[in-house]
N, C-alpha and C positions, 0 to 999 in steps of 0.2 A: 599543729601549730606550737601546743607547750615546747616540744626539744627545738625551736628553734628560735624562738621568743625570751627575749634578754629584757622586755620593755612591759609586762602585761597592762600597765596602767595605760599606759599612748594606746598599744590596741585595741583597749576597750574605747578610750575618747576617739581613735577612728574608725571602729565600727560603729558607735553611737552616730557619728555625724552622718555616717550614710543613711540609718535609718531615719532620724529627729533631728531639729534644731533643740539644744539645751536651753536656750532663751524664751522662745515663744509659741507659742501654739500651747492646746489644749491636752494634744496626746501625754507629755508627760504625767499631766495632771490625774489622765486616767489611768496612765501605768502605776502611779506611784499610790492610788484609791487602792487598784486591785492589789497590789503591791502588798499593803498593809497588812494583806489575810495569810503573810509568810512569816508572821511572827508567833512567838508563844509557841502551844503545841504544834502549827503547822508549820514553823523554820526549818525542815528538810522537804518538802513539799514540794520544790521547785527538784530536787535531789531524788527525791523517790519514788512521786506519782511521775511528773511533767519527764524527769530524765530518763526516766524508764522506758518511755516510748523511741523505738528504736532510728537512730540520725536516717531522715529519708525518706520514713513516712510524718509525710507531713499534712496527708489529711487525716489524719489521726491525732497529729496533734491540734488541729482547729476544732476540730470536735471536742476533744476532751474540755477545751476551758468553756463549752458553753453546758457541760455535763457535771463535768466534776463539783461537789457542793461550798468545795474550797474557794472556790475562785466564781463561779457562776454568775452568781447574783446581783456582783456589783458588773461583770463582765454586760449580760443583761441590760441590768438596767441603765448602761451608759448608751448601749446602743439602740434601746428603744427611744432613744434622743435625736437620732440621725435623723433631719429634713432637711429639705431642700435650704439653700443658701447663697444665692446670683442677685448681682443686680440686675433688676429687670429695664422696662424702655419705661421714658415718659416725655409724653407727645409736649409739657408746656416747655422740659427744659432743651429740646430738639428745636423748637420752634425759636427760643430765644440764644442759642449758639448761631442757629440761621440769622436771628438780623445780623448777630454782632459780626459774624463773617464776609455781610452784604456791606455794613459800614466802614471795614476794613479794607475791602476792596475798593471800594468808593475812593480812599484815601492813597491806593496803591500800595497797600500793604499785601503785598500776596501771602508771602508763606505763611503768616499769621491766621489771613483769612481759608488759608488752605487746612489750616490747623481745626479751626474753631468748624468750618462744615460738614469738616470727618467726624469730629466731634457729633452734629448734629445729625449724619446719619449713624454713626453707633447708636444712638440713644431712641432713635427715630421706631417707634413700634411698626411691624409690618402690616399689621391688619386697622382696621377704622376701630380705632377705641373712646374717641372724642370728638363728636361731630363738631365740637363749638372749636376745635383748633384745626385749620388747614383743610374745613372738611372731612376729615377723616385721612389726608394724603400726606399724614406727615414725611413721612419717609421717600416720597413720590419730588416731593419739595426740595429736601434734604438734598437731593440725589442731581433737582435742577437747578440749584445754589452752585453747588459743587462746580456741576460741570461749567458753570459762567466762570470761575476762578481757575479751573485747568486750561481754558480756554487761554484766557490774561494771563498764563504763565503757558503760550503758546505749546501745550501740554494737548496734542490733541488725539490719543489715545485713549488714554482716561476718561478725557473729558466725553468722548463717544460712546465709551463702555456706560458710562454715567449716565447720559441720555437715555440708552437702552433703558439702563434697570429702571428709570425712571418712568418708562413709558410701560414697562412688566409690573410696577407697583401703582398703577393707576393715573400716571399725567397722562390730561386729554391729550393726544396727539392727531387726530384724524383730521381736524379743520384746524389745525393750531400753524398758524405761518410760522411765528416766530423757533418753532421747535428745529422745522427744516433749515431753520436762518440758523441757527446752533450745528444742525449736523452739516452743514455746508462751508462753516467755519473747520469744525475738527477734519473734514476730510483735506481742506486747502494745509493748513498746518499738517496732515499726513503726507503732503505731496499725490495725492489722489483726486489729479481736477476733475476727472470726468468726471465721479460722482460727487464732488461739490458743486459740476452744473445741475446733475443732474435738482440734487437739493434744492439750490437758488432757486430750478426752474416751479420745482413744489412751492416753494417758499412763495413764488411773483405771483401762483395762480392761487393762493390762499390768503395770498394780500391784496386781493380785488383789479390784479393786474395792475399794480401799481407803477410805472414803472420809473419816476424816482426813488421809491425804495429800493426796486432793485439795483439800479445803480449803486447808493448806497452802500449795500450789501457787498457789489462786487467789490467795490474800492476799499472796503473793510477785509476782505479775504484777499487782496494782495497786499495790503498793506499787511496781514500776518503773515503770507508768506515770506513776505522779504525779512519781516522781526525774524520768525523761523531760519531762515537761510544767515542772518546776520550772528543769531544765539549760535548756530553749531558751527559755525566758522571761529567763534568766542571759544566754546565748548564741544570741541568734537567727541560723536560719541562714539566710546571704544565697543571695541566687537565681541559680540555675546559670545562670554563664557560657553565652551561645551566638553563635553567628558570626551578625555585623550583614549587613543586606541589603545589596548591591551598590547604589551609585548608580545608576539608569537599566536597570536590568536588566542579567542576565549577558552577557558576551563569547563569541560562538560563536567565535572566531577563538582568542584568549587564552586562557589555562587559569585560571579562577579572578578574571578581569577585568571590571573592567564596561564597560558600551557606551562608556561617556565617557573612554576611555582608547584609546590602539592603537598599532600598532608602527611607527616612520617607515618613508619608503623608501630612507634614507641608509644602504643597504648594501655602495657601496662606500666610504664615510667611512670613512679607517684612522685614524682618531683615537675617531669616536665610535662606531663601527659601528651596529647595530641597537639602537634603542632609544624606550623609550615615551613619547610625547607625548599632551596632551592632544586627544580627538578634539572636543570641546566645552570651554566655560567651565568652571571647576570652581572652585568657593566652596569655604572651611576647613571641614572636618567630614564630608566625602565619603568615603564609603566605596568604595576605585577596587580593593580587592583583597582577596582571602579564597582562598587557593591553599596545598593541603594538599603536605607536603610531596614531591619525588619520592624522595628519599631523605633520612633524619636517623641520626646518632650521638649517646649522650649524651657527657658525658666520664667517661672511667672513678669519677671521685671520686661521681658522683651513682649510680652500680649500684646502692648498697645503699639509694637513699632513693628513686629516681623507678624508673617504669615505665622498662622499656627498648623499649617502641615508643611510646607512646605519650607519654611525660613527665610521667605525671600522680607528682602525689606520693604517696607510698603511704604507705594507711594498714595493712591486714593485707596483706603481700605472698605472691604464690603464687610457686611456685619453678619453676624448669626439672627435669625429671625428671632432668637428667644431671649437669647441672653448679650451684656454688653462687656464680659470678658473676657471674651476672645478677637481676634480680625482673622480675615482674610485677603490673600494678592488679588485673589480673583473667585467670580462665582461660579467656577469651576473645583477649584481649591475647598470653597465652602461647602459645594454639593457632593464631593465624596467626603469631607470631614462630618456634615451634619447629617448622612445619611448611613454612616461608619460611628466612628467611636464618638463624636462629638454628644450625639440625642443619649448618652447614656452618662458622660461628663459635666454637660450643660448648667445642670440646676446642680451639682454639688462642688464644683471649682472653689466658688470661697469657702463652705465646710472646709476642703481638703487644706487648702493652702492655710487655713487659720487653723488648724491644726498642730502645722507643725512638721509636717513630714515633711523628706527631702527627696529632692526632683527621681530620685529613684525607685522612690515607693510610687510616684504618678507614674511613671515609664512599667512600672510592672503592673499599674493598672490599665496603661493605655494598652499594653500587649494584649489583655483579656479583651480590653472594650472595642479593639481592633477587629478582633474575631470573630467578633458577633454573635455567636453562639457558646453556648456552655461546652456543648460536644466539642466544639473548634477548638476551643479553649483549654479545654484536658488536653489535645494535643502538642501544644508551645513547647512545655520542656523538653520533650522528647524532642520537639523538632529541632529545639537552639540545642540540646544537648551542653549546658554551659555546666563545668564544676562551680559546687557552690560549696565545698569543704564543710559541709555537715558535721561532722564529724569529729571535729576541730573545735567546734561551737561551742559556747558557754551555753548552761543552762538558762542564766538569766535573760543573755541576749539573745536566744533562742526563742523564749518565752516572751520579751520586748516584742520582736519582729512575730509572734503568733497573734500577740495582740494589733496589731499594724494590721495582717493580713484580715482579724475578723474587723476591726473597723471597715478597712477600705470593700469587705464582702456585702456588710451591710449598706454599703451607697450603693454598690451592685444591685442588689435586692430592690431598695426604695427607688432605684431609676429603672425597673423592670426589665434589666437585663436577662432575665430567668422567666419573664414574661409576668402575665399579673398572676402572684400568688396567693393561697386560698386562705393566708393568715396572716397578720400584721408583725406576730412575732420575730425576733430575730433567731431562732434558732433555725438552722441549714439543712435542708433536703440532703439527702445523701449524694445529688450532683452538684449541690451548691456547697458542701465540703470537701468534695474532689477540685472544687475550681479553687476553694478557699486554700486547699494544700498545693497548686500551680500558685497563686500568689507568693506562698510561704516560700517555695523553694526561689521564685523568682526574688523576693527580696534581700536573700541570700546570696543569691549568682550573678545579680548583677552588679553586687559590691565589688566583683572581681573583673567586671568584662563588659561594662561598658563602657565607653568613649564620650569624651566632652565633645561637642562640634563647635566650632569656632569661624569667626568670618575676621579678617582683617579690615579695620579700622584705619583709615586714610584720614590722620589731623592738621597735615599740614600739602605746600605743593608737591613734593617730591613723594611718590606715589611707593617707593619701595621705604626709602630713608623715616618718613615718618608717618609709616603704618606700624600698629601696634595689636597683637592678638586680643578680639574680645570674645570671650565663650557665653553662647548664646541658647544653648541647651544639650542635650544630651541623650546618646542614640546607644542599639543592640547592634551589633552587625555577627551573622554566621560565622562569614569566614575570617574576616577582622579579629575575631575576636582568639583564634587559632596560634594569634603572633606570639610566640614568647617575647619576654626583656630582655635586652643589652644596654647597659648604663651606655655604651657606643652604639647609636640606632643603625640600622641597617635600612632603613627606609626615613622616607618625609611623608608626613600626612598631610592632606588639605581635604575640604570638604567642596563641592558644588551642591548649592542646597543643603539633603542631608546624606547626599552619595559621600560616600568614604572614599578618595583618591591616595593609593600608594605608587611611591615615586621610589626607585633606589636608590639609596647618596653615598653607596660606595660601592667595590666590586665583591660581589659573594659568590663564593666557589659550588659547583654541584654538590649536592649533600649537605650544607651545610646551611646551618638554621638560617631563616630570613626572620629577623628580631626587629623588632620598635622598641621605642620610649616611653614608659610610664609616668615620667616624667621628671626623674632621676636623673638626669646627664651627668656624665664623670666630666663634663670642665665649668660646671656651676655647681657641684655640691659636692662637698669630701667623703672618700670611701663612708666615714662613722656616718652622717648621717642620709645616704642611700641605704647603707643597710638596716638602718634605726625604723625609715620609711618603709622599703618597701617589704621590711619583715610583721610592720604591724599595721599595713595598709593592702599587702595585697597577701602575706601569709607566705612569703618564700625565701630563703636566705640566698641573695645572686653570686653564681661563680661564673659572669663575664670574665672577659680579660682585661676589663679596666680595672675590675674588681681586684681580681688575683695578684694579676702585677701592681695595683693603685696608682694607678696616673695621675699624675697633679693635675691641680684645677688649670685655667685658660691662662693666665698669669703666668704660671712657673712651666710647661711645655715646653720642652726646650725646641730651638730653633733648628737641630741637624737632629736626625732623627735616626734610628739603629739602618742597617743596608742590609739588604738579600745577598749569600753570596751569586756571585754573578755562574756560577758552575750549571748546568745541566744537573739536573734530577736530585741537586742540592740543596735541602730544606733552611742552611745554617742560616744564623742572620748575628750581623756582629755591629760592633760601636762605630759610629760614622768615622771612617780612614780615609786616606788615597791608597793605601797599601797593607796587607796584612796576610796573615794566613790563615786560614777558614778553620776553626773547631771540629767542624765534625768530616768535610771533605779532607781535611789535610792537607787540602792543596793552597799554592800561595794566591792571591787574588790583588785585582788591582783595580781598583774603582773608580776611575776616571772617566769611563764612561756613564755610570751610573749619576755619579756627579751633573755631568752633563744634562744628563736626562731628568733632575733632580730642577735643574734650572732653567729647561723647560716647563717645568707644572709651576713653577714661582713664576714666567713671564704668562701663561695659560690665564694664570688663579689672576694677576695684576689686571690683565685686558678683559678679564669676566666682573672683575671690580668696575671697570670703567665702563661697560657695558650698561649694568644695571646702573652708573651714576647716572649714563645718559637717556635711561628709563626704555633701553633695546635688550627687554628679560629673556626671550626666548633666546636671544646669540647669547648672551651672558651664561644662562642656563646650560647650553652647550658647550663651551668653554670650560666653565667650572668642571662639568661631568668628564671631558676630555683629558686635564688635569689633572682631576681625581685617579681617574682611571690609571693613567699614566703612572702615577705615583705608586701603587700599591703592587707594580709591577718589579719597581727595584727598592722597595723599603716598607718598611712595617710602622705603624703608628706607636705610640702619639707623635704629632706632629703640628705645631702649632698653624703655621698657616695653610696644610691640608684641613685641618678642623676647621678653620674658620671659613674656606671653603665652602665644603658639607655644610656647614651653618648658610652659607648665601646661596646655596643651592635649593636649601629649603625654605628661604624666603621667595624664591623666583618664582616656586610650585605655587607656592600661600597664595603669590600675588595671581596666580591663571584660576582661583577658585571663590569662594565668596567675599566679597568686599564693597564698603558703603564708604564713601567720602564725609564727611561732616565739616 
């Protein structure tokens, strides 16, 4: 990093941000206690003891600060502080979200009261903790609150799912008429009569054969049908999202790749190291990736509105039996998250997050607590195999991120990840140092390689026009992670959940690298500060071709762009003419046709504009890529309205992947 680092102050403030926030949390507080023992005689300590351990082994160095007499004691005794830290459930404030959600509805307030009962089952403890509230069924209550309000918001999905769990958390349903009178509801609002007769028919024989009520009943469940029928004819709903087929078939080799893709053999390039090139031609619009993630975090802000495995947005969220910060879409979602890494999460989320760390030190602890095991766990780096530039590393911040790693070891420990151990102390088993040294290198490599996930944001009608990127947390992926930079992306990203979707938004030739965006574009930032960025954010100094040549930003691109000569097996490319002689063929050339062909991809780019105004992304999509293609056949970039193109092209993708209207 030094021979290439113009900036050392920026890149220490942005490797500091990946590990800490500078404002809050507790970690700095402990860095800067142990901190204090590198003054006076021990001011080379960090230089002679700690730098001495050689970049790489890194469970050598998590031992050493609970060893060494330098540093130990305060190391120690901060971490014999680590306890549990969750808000737990309580049954009187569940109970009183439930009226005020009952009141709410009473009044016709739905979404409020849809608010206020979610509320009531997060908080809703699972087991009988207060016989004087609800019986002991708070959560049982919670769950048949709810589903009255998904019902009046002819929601009848939910509202079934909600019946069930309420009948798995203890509501009598064996002789209960009105229970079936609910599921006879959700199934008419499903469009499923048969088994809304079949319910009714429950319902009439557990209502004493009533059979004005059941009348009743029935003329209530067509009268939601018709609400039902009348809302999606208001609101029709679009068709579920699903992951695009791979160009060419999938990649045995690649996780999630297709054949048209592969990995170079420039493995000992210490510039680019390993990375994917095209194995074929590859036209805009290809689909070269569909790779779920191998580990994802959300960011704390999104707990109370996304899924926490999955990131879908929730609409009736199911809770964690223990703890109230996290949700899930479904309790399916919750049963692999609380039987997986959640029970080892659970009780230290607010520890972590009052802390202080950044979402990349949880993602390096979900990847351990994912595992399940210690043994599993040794194996991660080998498996992501990701560079973490060791070697590069300042002592200090070296040292920063060992102490991160034994913090985050020690909630390992006290949530019995290691299972129950025979001492309360914090010092580390020698496999609970080997895991503590997989943390270390993971804190380190995924400053370089992992991916924001992001869902588009729908604030106004027009469904392309006024969506806006919101990143919502932040994932590993294998092969994703392989892409080299182009300040000019060679792909669009989107996500479905936490699958990584890559699209191609221009054409790339065999052999030649297939490059993303780190977030650099050459038509939104100037060569100075791409190189400023990504020399002290990812540690490499870019020789793109936007770079090289310097492309002006979107603004100043000019409008006729350099032309291919039109010759056979001639590489030339010269300044937009009608007429000219070629540099390096020699021979005379006449561009006319190219011209033509030129005003083809401007009428292509126009009707893929009007496409997407009329909210028809797939033709627009096609269009665009058609264009693109088109272009790069008789001219070379920059090119202002091929860019902006490429740009609508990667909005099309955005819009086929995660998105919430508001």
């Amino acid at each position: 990093m030094a021979s290439i680092d113009n900036d050392p102050l920026y890149t220490e403030l942005c490797s500091d941000k990946t590990l800490s926030s500078q404002k809050e949390g507790f970690f700095n507080a402990f860095y800067w206690t142990v901190a204090e023992n590198f003054t006076g005689q021990n001011e080379h300590w960090l230089r002679d003891v700690f730098g001495k351990v050689q970049p790489g082994n890194d469970s050598a160095r998590v031992q050493l600060i609970y060893e060494d007499p330098v540093v130990c004691f305060e190391v120690l005794g901060t971490l014999e502080h680590v306890k549990p830290v969750f808000r737990g459930k309580d049954a009187k404030f569940s109970w009183q979200r439930r009226e005020q959600a009952t009141k709410l509805l009473n009044e016709g307030k739905m979404q409020q009261a849809l608010i206020l009962a979610s509320q009531a089952v997060m908080r809703a403890p699972a087991k009988c903790v207060d016989m004087h509230i609800d019986q002991g069924m708070t959560l049982a209550c919670a769950f048949w609150t709810r589903a009255e309000v998904l019902i009046r918001m002819l929601d009848g999905v939910h509202a079934l799912r909600d019946l069930q769990m309420a009948a798995k958390a203890g509501f009598p349903v064996k002789a209960n008429g009105e229970y079936y009178g609910k599921m006879a509801k959700c199934y008419a609002l499903m469009g499923d009569l048969k088994r809304a007769e079949v319910s009714a028919k429950l319902f009439h024989q557990l209502a004493g054969l009533d059979d004005y009520r059941l009348q009743r009943l029935r003329e209530d469940l067509e009268d939601l049908r018709t609400l039902k029928e009348e809302d999606s004819a208001i609101k029709p709903q679009g068709r579920e999202p699903k992951l695009p087929d791979l160009a060419g078939g999938e990649n045995q080799e690649l996780k999630g790749a297709s054949k048209k893709i592969a990995l170079s053999g420039a493995l000992k390039d210490s510039q680019k190291g390993r990375y994917i090139v095209a194995a074929e031609d590859l036209q805009p619009g290809e689909t070269v990736l569909t790779e779920a993630a191998y580990g994802a975090c959300l960011y704390p802000k999104f707990f109370g509105t996304h899924c926490n495995l999955c990131f879908s947005r929730l609409v009736a969220s199911v809770p964690c039996e223990q703890c109230c910060g996290v949700a899930f879409c479904s309790p399916e979602c919750r049963d692999r998250a609380c039987t997986g890494y959640h029970r080892f999460e659970c009780q230290y989320l607010d520890l972590m997050i009052g802390s202080g760390m950044s979402i990349l030190c949880h993602l390096a602890l979900r990847l351990i607590t994912q595992a399940g095991t210690a043994e599993k766990a040794i194996e991660i780096t080998k498996d992501l195999a990701l560079c973490s530039h060791a070697e590069h590393r300042s002592h200090e911040d070296y040292f920063r991120r060992t102490l991160m790693a034994a913090f985050l070891l020690r909630c390992l420990q006290k949530s019995e990840f290691f299972g129950r151990r025979k001492t309360e102390a914090a010092e580390p088993t020698p496999i609970e140092a080997k895991v503590g040294g997989v943390i270390l290198e993971l804190l380190q490599s995924l400053q370089f390689n992992a991916h924001e996930i992001y869902e588009m944001r729908v604030v106004g009608d027009h469904r392309i026009d006024s969506a806006k990127v919101q990143y919502t947390g932040v994932g590993v992926y294998r092969t994703g992670s392989l892409l080299n930079h182009d300040c000019h992306s060679g792909v669009s990203r989107s996500f479905l959940k936490t699958t990584m979707i890559l699209h191609t938004s221009r054409p790339l030739a065999k052999g030649s690298s297939v490059p993303e965006n780190y977030g650099m574009h050459f038509m939104r930032q100037p060569l100075s500060v791409r190189q400023k960025v990504l020399r002290s954010r990812y540690w490499f100094k870019c020789d793109c071709k936007a770079c090289v040549e310097d492309w002006p930003l979107l603004d100043k691109i000019p409008d006729k762009p350099k032309l291919r000569c039109p010759h056979p097996d001639c590489s030339g490319v010269l300044v937009y003419t009608q007429k000219g002689k070629c540099y390096k063929c020699k021979n005379n050339v006449n561009f006319e046709g190219t011209i033509k062909i030129l005003q083809q991809c401007e009428n292509l780019y126009d009707e893929g504009a009007k496409k997407m105004l009329q909210e028809r992304v797939e033709e627009a999509a096609q269009l665009f890529s058609k264009g693109i293609n088109l272009f790069y056949t008789v001219a070379v970039p920059p090119h202002k309205t091929t860019h902006v193109a490429e740009e609508s092209l990667r909005s099309c993708y955005a819009d086929f992947g995660n998105k919430t209207r508001v």
